[in-house]
C-alpha positions as CSV (number, residue, x, y, z in Angstrom):
1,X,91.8,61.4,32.1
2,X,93.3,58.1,31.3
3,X,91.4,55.5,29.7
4,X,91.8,52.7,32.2
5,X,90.1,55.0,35.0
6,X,87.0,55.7,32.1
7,X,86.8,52.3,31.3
8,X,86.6,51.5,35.0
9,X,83.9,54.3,35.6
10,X,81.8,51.8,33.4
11,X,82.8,48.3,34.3
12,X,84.5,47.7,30.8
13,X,87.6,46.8,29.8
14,X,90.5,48.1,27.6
15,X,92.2,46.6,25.0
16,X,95.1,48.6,24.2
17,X,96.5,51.3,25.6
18,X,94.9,51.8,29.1
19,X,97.2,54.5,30.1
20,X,96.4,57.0,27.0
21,X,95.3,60.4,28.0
22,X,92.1,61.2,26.5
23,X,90.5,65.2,27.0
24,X,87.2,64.2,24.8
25,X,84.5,62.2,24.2
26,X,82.9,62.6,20.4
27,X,80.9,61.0,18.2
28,X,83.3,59.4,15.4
29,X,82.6,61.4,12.7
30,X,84.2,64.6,14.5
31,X,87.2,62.7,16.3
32,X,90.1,64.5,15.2
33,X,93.1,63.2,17.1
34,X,95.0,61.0,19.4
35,X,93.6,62.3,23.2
36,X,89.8,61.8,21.6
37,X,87.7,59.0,22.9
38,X,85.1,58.2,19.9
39,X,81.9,56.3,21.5
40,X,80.2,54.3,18.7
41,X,77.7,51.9,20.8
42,X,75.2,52.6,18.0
43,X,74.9,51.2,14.9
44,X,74.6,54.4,13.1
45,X,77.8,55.6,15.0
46,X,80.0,52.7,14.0
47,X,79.4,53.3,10.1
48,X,82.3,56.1,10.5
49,X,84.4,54.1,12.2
50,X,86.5,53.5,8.8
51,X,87.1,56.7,8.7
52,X,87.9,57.6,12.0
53,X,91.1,59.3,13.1
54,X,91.0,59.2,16.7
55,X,92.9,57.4,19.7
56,X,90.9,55.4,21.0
57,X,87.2,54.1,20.7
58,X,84.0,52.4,23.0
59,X,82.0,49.5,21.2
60,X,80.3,47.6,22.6
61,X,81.5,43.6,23.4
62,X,80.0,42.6,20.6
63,X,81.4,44.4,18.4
64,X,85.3,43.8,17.1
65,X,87.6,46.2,17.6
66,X,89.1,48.1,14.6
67,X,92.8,47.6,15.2
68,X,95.6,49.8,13.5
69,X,96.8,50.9,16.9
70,X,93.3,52.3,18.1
71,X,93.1,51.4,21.5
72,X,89.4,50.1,22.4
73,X,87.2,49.8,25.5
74,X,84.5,46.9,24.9
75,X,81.4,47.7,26.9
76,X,78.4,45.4,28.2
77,X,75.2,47.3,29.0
78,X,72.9,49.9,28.8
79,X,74.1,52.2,26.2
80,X,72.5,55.3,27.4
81,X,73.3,54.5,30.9
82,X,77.3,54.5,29.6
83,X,76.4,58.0,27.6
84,X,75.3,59.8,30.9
85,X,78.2,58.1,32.7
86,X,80.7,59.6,30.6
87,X,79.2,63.1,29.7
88,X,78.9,63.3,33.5
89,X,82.8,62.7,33.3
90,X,83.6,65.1,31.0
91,X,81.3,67.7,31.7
92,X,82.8,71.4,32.4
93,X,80.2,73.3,34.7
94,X,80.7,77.0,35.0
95,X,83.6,77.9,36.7
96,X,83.2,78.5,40.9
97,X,85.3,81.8,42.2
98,X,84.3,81.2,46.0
99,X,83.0,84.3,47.9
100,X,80.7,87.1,46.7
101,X,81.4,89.3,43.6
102,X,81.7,93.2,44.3
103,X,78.8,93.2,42.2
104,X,76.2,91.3,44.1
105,X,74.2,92.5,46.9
106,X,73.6,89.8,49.6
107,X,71.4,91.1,52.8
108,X,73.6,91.7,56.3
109,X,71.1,88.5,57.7
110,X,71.8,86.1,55.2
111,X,73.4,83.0,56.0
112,X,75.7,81.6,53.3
113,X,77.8,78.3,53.5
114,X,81.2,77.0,52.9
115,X,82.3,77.3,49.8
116,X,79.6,79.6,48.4
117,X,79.6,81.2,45.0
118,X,77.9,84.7,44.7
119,X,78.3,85.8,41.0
120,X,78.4,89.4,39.0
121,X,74.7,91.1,40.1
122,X,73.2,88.4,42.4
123,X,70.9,89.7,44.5
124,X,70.1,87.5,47.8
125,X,67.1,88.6,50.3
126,X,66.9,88.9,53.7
127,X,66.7,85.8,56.0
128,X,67.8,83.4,52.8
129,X,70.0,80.4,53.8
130,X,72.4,79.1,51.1
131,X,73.9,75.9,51.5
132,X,78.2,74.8,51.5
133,X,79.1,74.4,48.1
134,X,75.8,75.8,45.8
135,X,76.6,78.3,43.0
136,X,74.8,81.7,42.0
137,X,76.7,82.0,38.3
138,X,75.1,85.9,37.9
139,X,72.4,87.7,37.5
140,X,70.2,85.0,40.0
141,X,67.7,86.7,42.2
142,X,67.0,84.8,45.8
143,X,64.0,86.1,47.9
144,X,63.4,86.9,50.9
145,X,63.7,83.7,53.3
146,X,64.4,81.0,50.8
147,X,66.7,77.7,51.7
148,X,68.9,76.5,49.1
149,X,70.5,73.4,49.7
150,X,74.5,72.0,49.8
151,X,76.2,72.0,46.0
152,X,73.4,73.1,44.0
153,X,74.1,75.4,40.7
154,X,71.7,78.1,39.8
155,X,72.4,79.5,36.1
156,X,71.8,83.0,34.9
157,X,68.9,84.4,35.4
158,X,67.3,82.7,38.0
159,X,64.5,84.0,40.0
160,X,63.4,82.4,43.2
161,X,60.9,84.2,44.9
162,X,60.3,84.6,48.9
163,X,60.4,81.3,51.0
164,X,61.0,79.1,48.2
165,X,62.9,76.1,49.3
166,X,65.5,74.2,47.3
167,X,66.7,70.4,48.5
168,X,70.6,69.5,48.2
169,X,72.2,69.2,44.7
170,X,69.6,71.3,42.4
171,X,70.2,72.6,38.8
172,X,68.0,75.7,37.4
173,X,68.9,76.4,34.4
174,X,68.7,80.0,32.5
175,X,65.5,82.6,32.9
176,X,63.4,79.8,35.4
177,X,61.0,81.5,37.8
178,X,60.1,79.5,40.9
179,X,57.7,81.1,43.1
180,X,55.1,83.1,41.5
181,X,52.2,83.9,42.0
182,X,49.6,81.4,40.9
183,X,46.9,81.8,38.4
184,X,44.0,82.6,40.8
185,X,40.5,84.6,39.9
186,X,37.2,84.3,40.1
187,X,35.4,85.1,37.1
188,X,32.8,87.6,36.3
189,X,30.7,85.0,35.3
190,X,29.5,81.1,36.1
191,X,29.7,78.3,33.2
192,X,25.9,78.7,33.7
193,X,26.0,82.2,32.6
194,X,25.1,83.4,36.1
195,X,27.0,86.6,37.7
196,X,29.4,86.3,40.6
197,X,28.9,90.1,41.8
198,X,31.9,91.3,40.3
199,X,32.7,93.9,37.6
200,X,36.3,92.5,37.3
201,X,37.9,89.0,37.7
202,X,38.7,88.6,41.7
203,X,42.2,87.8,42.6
204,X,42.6,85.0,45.1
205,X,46.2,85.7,46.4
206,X,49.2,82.9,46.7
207,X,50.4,83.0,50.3
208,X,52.0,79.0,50.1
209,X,55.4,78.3,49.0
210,X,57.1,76.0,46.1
211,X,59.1,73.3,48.0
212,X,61.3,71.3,45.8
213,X,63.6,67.8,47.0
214,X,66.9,66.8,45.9
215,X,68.9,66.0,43.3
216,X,66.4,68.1,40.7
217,X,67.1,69.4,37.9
218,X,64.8,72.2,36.5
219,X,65.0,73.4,33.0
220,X,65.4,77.2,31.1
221,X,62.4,79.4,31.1
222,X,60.4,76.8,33.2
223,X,58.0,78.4,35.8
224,X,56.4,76.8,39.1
225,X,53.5,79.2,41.1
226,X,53.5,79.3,45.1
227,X,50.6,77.9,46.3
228,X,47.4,79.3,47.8
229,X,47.5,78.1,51.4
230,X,50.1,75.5,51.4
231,X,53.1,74.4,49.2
232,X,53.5,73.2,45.4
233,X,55.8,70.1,45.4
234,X,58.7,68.8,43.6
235,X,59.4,65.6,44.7
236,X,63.5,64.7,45.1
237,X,64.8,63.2,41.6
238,X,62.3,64.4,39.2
239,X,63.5,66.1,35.8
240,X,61.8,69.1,34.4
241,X,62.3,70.2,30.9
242,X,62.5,73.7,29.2
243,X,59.7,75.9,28.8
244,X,57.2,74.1,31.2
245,X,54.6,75.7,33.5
246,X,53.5,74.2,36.9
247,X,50.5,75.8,38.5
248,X,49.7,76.5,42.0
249,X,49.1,73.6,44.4
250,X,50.7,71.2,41.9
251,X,51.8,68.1,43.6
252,X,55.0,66.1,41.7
253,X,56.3,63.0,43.2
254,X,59.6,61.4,43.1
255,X,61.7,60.4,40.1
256,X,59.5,62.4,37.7
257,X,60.1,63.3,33.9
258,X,58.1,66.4,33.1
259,X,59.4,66.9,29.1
260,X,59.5,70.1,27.5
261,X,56.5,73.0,26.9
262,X,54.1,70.6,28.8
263,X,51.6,72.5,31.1
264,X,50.1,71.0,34.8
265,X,47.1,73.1,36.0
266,X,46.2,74.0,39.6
267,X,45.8,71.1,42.4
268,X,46.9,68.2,40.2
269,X,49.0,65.6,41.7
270,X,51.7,63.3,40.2
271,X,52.4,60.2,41.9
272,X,55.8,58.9,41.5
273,X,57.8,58.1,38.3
274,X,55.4,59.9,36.4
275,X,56.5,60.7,32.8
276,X,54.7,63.6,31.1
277,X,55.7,63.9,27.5
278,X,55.9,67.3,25.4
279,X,53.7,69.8,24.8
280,X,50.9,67.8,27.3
281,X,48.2,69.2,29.1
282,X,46.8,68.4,32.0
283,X,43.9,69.8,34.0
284,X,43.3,70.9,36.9
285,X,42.2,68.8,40.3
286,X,43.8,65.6,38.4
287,X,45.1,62.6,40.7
288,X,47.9,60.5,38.1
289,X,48.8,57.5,39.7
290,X,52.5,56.1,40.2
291,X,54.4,55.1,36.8
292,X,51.7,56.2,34.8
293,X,52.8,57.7,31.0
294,X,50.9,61.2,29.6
295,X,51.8,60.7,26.2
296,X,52.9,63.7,23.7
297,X,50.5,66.3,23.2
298,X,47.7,64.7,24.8
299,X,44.9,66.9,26.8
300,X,43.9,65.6,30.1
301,X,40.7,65.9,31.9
302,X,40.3,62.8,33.6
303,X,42.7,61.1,36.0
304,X,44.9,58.1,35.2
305,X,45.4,55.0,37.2
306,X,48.8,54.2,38.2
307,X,50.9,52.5,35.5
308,X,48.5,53.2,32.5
309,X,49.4,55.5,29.7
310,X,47.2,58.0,28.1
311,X,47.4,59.8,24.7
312,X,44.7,62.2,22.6
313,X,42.6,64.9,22.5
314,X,40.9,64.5,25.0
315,X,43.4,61.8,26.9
316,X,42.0,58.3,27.0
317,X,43.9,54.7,27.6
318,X,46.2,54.4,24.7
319,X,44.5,51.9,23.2
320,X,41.2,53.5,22.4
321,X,43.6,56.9,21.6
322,X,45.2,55.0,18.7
323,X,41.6,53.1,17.7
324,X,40.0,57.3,17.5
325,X,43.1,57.7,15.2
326,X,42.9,54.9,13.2
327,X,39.0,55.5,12.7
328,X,39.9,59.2,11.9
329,X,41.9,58.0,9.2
330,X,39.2,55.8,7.6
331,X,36.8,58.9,7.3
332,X,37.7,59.9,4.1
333,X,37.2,56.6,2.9
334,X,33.7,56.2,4.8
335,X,32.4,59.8,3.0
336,X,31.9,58.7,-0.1
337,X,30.0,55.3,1.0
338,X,28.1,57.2,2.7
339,X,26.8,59.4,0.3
340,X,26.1,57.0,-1.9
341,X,24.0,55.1,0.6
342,X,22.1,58.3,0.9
343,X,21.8,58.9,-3.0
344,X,20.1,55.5,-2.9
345,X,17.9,56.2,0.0
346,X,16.3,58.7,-1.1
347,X,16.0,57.5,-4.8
348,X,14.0,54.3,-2.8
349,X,11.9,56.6,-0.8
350,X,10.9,58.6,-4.1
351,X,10.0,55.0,-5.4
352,X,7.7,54.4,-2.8
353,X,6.0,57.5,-2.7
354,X,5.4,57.0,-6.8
355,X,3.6,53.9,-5.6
């Protein structure tokens, strides 16, 4: 790729050699020769520059250029905007042998687009619809009547179960299940203590489906239930992380971030541009209103109103989260007075019963 048409790709310019071929992009301290593109934009990048051996380099504007032949693009902006730019650029995805591996067993009724990729031991379901372009890389099980979208990429692994529905353009990464059944039963027993007439947990079964937009991108070992009645909802754009669960009934809006080993419980709802940080929890029957922010490891049992960020255990606004913490840290200081003003207390109430 040369490095006029990268430096275009981010509305920068080149000084130097605009017609160099360059096959990488690295960080400066592992650029090794002349077709590597070393992106410094950070300060903690551009303290190997001295050292670099490399053919070129991206700074940003402010920043002046090294010289000795090195050709330079100057950039002006967002530098994790220009870091998604180019890894998008220089990104190899799995490679796409059109048609259906000998391998795979795809049922006589399903429909599969133009440009399809069935890998090694795909299995795809009766009634399932595949759209032009999407890729099974192997080992991806598809259910019976689930939709899958134009150009999507489903990675080893995979396991969507019957009717799910996937929008245009969606990534699963490695070992996700999407379409379980959800977490349903009644107990043996009330909060109250009371019996429900049951010897054994009852099951209430998951007939609904998982419905998920566009353009999103779901992460390894991640897992979304099927709803009771009606469908569990991933809005188009929202990011999911790794290793997260989404119960039954869960409702995620648009443009979402839902961060790695975080948990949403049955019924909640996610307004749009909702970030949920790692390792959160959230409660069932929640409402969490547009832009709001559940912070890392925070426990949630109450809702949120749109924009606000919550934090703690239990989640509260996060400016009385950080006053709980700050008075937690003050207790071992607070001990001792304390049991000193008891020592005298009950010194003072010995003097007044001596008289």
């Amino acid at each position: 790729m040369k490095l006029n048409d990268i430096a275009s790709a981010l509305s920068a310019k080149v000084i130097g050699n605009g017609d160099l071929d360059i096959t990488r992009i690295v960080h400066p301290a592992d650029a090794e020769g002349a077709h590597d593109l070393a992106v410094a934009l950070s300060k903690d990048a551009q303290e190997h520059l001295g050292a670099v051996h490399t053919g070129a380099v991206l700074l940003p504007e402010s920043v002046t250029p090294p010289g000795n032949g090195i050709a330079t693009i100057t950039y002006r902006g967002n530098d994790r905007f220009a870091v998604a730019i180019l890894t998008e650029m220089f990104d190899e995805r799995p490679p796409v042998v059109v048609g259906v591996h000998p391998s795979a067993v795809v049922a006589p009724d399903a429909v599969l687009g133009e440009g399809v990729s069935i890998g090694p031991f795909c299995v795809v379901g009766e009634g399932a619809l595949i759209g032009a372009g999407t890729q099974l890389v192997s080992q991806v099980t598809v259910g019976r009547g689930v939709s899958i979208g134009r150009d999507g990429v489903l990675h080893p692994g995979v396991r969507l179960g019957d009717r799910v529905q996937l929008g245009d353009r969606v990534i699963v990464h490695f070992n996700t299940a999407i379409g379980c059944d959800g977490f349903s039963f009644i107990p043996v027993s009330n909060p109250d203590g009371s019996r429900n007439g049951i010897d054994r947990p009852k099951r209430t079964h998951s007939l609904g489906r998982v419905v998920i937009g566009d353009d999103v991108e779901i992460g390894a070992s991640t897992t979304i239930d099927r709803a009771t009645l009606r469908d569990t909802r991933i809005g188009s754009g929202t990011k999911i992380d790794n290793q997260v669960q989404i119960g039954h009934n869960v409702v995620i809006g648009e443009n979402c971030l839902i961060c790695g080993m975080s948990g949403i419980a049955g019924s909640t709802v996610l307004g749009d541009r909702v970030v949920v940080a790692s390792a959160a929890g959230l409660g069932p029957h929640l409402n969490i209103g547009e832009g709001a922010t559940v912070g890392a490891g925070t426990g949630l049992i109450s809702h949120i109103p749109p924009g606000e960020i919550y934090a703690g255990m239990p989640g509260a606004p996060y400016k009385v989260a950080m006053e709980r913490m700050a008075n937690l840290g003050r207790l071992k200081q607070l001990y001792p007075k304390v049991e000193d003003l008891k020592k005298r207390l009950e010194a003072l109430e010995k003097a007044a019963e001596a008289g």
